[in-house]
N, C-alpha and C positions, 0 to 999 in steps of 0.2 A: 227530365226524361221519364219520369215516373208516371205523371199528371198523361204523357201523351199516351203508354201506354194503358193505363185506366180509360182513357176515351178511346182509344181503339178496339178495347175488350170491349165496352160498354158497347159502342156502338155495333160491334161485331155480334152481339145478343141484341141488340132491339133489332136489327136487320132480321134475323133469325127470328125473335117474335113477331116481327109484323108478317114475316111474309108467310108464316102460317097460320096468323089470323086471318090472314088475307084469301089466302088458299081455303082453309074451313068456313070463312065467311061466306064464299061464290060458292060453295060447293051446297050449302047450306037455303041458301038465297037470302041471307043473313047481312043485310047491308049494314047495318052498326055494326059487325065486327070484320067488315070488308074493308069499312073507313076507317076504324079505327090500326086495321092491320098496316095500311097505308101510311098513316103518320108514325106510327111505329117505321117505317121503311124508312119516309124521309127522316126523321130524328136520326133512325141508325146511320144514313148516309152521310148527313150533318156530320156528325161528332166524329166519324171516319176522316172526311175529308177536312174536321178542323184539326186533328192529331198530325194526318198528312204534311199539312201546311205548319204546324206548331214545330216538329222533327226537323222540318226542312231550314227554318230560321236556326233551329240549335244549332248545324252544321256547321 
């Protein structure tokens, strides 16, 4: 139980860092930190919805 929530925090901060590099990037016209804010997104979405899915087998 512990592991999911370690991946749901985790991912719950890459979320949050991507999308404001993401944000800073466009705003910036800074497309390496637009892309890189991006895979910060998908990672954070990732590791969200593999906690999702890990929580729901403990049940």
């Amino acid at each position: 139980m512990r592991s999911v929530l370690v991946f749901a925090a985790s991912g719950m901060l890459a979320l949050l860092i991507g999308i404001f590099l993401m944000v800073s990037g466009s705003l910036t016209s800074n497309m390496v930190k637009a892309v890189i804010g991006v895979a910060f997104i998908l990672s954070g979405l990732s590791a969200i919805g593999w906690s999702v899915i890990k929580r729901n087998k403990n049940l």
